[in-house]
C-alpha positions, 0 to 999 in steps of 0.5 A, a space after each residue: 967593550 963588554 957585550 951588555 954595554 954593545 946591547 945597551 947601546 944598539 937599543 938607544 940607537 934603535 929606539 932613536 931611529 924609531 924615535 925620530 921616525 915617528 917625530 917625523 911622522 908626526 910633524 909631517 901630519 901637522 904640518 899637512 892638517 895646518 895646510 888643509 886647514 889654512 889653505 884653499 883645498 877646492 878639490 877636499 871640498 868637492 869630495 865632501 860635498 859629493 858624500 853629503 850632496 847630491 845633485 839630481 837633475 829636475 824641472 825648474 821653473 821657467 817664465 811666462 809667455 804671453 801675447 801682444 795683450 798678455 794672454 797667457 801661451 806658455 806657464 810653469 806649473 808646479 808637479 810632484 815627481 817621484 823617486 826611489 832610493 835603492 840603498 833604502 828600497 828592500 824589495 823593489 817589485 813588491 814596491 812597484 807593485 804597490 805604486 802600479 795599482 795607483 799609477 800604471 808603468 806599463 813597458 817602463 816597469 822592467 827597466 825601473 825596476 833594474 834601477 832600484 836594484 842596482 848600486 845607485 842611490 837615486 832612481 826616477 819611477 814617474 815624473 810630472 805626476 798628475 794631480 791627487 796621484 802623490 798624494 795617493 802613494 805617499 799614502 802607501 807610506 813605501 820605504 825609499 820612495 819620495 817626491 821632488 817639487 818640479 816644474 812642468 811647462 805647460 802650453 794652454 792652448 796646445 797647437 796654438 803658435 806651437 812652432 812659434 814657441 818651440 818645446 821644453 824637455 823634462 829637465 826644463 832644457 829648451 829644445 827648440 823656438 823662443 824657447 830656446 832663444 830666450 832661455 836666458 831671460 825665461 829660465 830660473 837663475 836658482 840652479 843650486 837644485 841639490 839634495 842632502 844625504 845621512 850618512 848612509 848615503 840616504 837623500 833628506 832635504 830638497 832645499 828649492 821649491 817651485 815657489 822659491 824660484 821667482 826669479 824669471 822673466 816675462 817675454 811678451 810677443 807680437 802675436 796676437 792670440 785671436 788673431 793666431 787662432 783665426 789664421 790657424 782655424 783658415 790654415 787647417 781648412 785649407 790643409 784638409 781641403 787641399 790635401 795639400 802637404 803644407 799650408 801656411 799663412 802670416 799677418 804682418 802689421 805693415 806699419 810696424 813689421 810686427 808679426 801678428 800671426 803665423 802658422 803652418 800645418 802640419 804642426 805639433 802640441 808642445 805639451 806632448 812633443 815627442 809624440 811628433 816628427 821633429 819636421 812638424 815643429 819647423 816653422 816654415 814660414 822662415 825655414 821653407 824656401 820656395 820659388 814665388 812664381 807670378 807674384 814676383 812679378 810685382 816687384 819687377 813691376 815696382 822697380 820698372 815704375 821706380 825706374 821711371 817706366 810709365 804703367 800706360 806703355 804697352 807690352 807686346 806679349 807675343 800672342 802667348 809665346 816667345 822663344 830666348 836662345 833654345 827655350 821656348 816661354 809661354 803663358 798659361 793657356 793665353 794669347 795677348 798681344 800689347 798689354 799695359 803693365 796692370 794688365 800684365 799684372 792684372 792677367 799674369 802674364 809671363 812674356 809681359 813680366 820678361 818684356 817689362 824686366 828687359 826693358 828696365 835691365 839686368 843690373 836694375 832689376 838685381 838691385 832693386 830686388 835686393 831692396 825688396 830684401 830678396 836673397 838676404 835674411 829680413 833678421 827677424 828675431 827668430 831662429 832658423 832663418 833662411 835667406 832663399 838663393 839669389 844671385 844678386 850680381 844680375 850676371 843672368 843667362 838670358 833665358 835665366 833672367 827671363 825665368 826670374 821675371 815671373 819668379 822661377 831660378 829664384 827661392 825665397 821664403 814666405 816672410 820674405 815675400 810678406 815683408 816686401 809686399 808689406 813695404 808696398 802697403 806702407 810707402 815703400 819702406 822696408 820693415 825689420 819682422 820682428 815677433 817679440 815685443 818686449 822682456 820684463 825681469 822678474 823684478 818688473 823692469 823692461 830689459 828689452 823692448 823692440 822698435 819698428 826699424 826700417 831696414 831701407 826703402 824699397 820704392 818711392 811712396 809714390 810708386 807703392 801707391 801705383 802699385 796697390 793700384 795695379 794689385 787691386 785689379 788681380 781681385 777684380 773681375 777679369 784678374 786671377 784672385 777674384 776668389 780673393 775679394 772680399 764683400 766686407 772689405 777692399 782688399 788688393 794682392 797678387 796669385 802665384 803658382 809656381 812649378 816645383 823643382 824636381 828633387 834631382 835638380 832635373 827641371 820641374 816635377 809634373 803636377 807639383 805647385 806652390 800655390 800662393 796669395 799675398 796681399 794687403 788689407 784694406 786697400 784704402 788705408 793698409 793695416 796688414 799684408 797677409 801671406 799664404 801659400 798652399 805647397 803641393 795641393 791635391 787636385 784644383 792648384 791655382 793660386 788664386 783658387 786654392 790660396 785666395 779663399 783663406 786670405 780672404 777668410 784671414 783678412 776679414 776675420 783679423 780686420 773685424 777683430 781690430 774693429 777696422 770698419 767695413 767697407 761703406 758700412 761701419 761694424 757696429 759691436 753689440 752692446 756686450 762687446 768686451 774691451 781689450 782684455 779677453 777676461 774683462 768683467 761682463 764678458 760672456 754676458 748679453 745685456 740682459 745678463 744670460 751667460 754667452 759661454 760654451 759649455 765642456 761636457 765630459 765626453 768632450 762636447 760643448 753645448 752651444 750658447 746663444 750668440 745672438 746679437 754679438 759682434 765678431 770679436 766678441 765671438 772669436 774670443 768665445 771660440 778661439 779655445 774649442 777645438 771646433 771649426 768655426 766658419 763665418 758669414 757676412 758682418 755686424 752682429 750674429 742673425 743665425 747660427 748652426 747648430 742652434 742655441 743649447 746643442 751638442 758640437 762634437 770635436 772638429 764639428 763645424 759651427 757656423 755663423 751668420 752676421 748682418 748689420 742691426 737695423 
């Protein structure tokens, strides 16, 4: 073969190879663009979506929290926030130098500025901006600075029900309370919150505003916000007299197990969390366990009388002391000899309480306690619970079970407490504590909607009645809650003062007591049993001389308020009293049409008005936003006030009013 045709033919050769590889080249890019195109590529899509979206992390919108009448205790309102975009940004501290002559950065200057000087492409500069600021920057006409719509919860009445409600973070993530149980139902379901980017990377397009997520439900509480207030006001009181490291109170509707009202102190605002220790946020009402002390000797009192021991048999109480085994009990200071059972009740007595548990028995009294619900969770529908400690089974050493006749070996919390004296008021039964109310969709329709449920009966109502009997007479001259008694209404309820455990688990800490009251109101037809306990009080520590006096301020300040007519005397409203509503038409004007409102001044005063002639509803409602202590006097209508119409009250200055019934 001569070599032009070997030429020829390596040519052809080469440039079928070269052929078929770029066929196959070819036809494995069709067949590859078929395949992206005609089948699902979620991983292609992701990819896109990264280069033209992005999601940046905002506040969205959340529903509303209101109480039992509706008022408002926790909104969304719609903020600017503003941004930078550091691909755009050409100098980042001639920028911030700009925005801080508007709006002060302080220590936060230096770590924005890294940000807008970095490679990213989003960097916050001030989020939640207050009122007229953007507008001001936006002014400024910066480069690469925007604002973002957000959502800012806001809690309208600061302290108030704070650890109820619980907080929210900036990104509208719920930290703690009915805030983070009810997330589901409160938060937004419009989560896409992505913004679009050109092609340089560069953000353009906020497709979500706060106005577009209406998607949110409503969570209506038990509480009442007067009420709440009015027991808040008795539980900063009683904080700052005492010295006391905590102090808390509930109100419980015993009918129903609704909880109107609970508050402890220390607490914290809501709208600024992060200024406080996260232990002001606990709600100790459910949280705390603590031992009772001498008011669990009502329960051994109302198991005895439900094992059909006779109030009228005595007790021989040994002149005020008894030895079990190695131990030594006594009561406080006191020598009795044979006392009956409201006797027992009525002085606290520790060896009466042992002599009524022995004669009933171990085994009787662990099980009626666990009627009483002590050592379980009430369920209330509320986090964080605690059960207390209880040994149910009664296997008790004998200086045990005379311990936990008068309410030491044994830890209970305070609704646990409240609860169980709650089923006393209302014929034995048990109540489910529950503070949520009802949950409407953002389309109107109930989703959920609580129902008074009787966990079991405690007592036989015939018993319970017996027993309010004997409470009555703790209030009574001659009993440790006299402090407790009120001159507007009957009131009935038990003192406690128990030592507390030393940390160690040593025995008890010297000079440290949980003080308590609980009781019920009024004591002919029971509407609510409070609970207050004051823990580790400075100086005077007695339960009825340190908790008695702010169940009596709660009691008389609630039952007025729910129009419960005084005891022989009726309140009688003065005739601008306002219906139900708290923002109802003439509310706020007497009958001649003067204005009934405290005035804001700039410097953080009001100027008091005239509150003559009206009722103590009328004025709490007036008061229950100021941050000013108000202590009352006496019942019907306002005769006097102090300081007087038209003067200045500084911030926790004391107002006080007087009442006394129209002639």
């Amino acid at each position: 073969m001569r070599a032009g045709e070997r030429s020829d033919r390596s040519l052809r050769l080469r440039l079928l190879v070269v052929g078929g590889i770029l066929a196959l080249g070819f036809g494995i890019v069709i067949v590859r663009s078929l395949h992206l195109h005609l089948m699902p590529q979620g991983n292609l899509q992701w990819i896109a979506e990264k280069q033209y979206n992005a999601v940046i992390p905002m506040a969205q919108r959340r529903g509303k929290i209101v109480d039992a009448r509706g008022r408002e205790l926790a909104v969304s309102v719609p903020v600017k926030s503003v941004f930078a975009d550091p691909t755009v940004i050409l100098d980042a501290a001639a920028a911030l130098g700009a925005i801080e002559s508007i709006l002060p950065l302080g220590k936060e200057r230096s770590r924005i500025e890294r940000r807008m000087t970095s490679h990213g492409k989003f960097a916050w500069i001030k989020r939640g901006l207050a009122p007229g600021v953007a507008d001001k920057i936006e002014a400024l006409n910066i480069p690469g600075i925007h604002f973002i719509e957000e959502s800012r919860r806001v809690y309208p009445n600061g302290e108030l029900a704070s650890q109820l409600l619980g907080a929210v973070g900036y990104d509208a993530e719920p930290l703690a309370g009915l805030e983070l149980t009810y997330d589901r139902y409160l938060r937004t379901t419009a989560r896409m919150m992505t913004y679009r980017r050109d092609a340089r990377g560069r953000i353009y397009f906020s497709p979500v505003g706060f106005d577009a997520q209406q998607n949110v439900g409503t969570v209506q509480l038990t509480i009442d916000k007067i009420i709440q207030y009015v027991t808040e006001q008795a539980v900063q009181r009683s904080a700052e007299e005492t010295e006391a490291a905590s102090v808390m109170a509930v109100v419980v509707e015993v009918s129903t197990g609704r909880i109107l009202a609970m508050a402890s102190r220390p607490t914290f605002d809501p709208n600024v969390y992060y200024k406080y220790p996260q232990s002001s946020w606990r709600n100790r009402i459910v949280t705390d366990m603590y031992e009772p002390g001498s008011i669990f000797k009502v329960l051994v009192a109302s198991a005895a009388i439900d094992g059909h021991i006779p109030p009228s048999d005595t007790f021989d109480c040994e002149h005020g002391s008894i030895r079990i085994g190695n131990a030594v009990l006594r009561d406080h200071g006191a020598s009795y000899g044979l006392l009956s059972m409201p006797e027992i009740i009525k002085v606290s007595s520790n060896i009466g309480a042992y002599k009524i548990a022995r004669r009933l028995g171990k085994d009787a009294v662990a099980q009626a306690l666990g009627r009483f619900g002590i050592g379980a969770k009430s369920t209330i529908d509320f986090p964080g619970e605690t059960a207390g400690m209880f040994r149910a089974d009664g296997a008790w050493q004998p200086v045990e079970f005379a311990t936990i006749a008068f309410g030491q070996g044994v830890a209970v919390t305070p609704l646990q407490m409240a609860m169980a004296f709650a089923a006393i008021a209302n014929g034995g039964r048990l109540m489910r504590p529950y503070v949520v109310e009802r949950i409407v969709d953002h389309e109107g329709a109930v989703v959920y909607s609580a129902q008074p449920t009787v966990r079991q009966q405690a007592i036989a109502s015939e018993t319970a009645m017996t027993v309010r009997a004997m409470l009555r007479g703790v209030v009574e001259p001659g009993g440790t809650g006299t402090l407790a008694a009120s001159s507007l209404y009957l009131v009935a309820g038990k003192t406690g003062t128990a030592q507390k455990a030393r940390t160690d688990g040593k025995g008890y800490a010297p000079g440290k007591y949980f003080s308590s009251f609980v009781g019920l109101a009024p004591f002919e037809a029971p509407r609510i049993a409070v609970f207050v306990g004051v823990d580790e009080p400075r100086g005077r520590y007695y339960g009825g001389t340190v908790a008695g006096p702010v169940f009596r301020s709660i009691v008389e300040a609630t039952l007025q308020y729910l129009e419960v007519p005084t005891t022989g005397a009726p309140i009688i409203l003065a005739k601008d009293a306002p219906s139900s509503s708290p923002s109802a038409p003439g509310e706020g004007v007497n009958e001649s049409g003067d204005e009934r409102q405290f005035h804001a001044l700039l410097d953080g005063d009001v100027v008091v008005p005239n509150l003559r002639g009206l009722s103590v509803r009328h004025v709490l409602r007036l008061v229950h936003e100021l941050n000013v202590p108000v202590t009352f006097a006496g019942s019907g209508v306002v005769i006097a006030q102090k300081p007087g119409a038209g003067e200045r009250v500084g911030e926790r200055s004391p107002l006080h009013v007087e009442f006394a019934m129209p002639q």
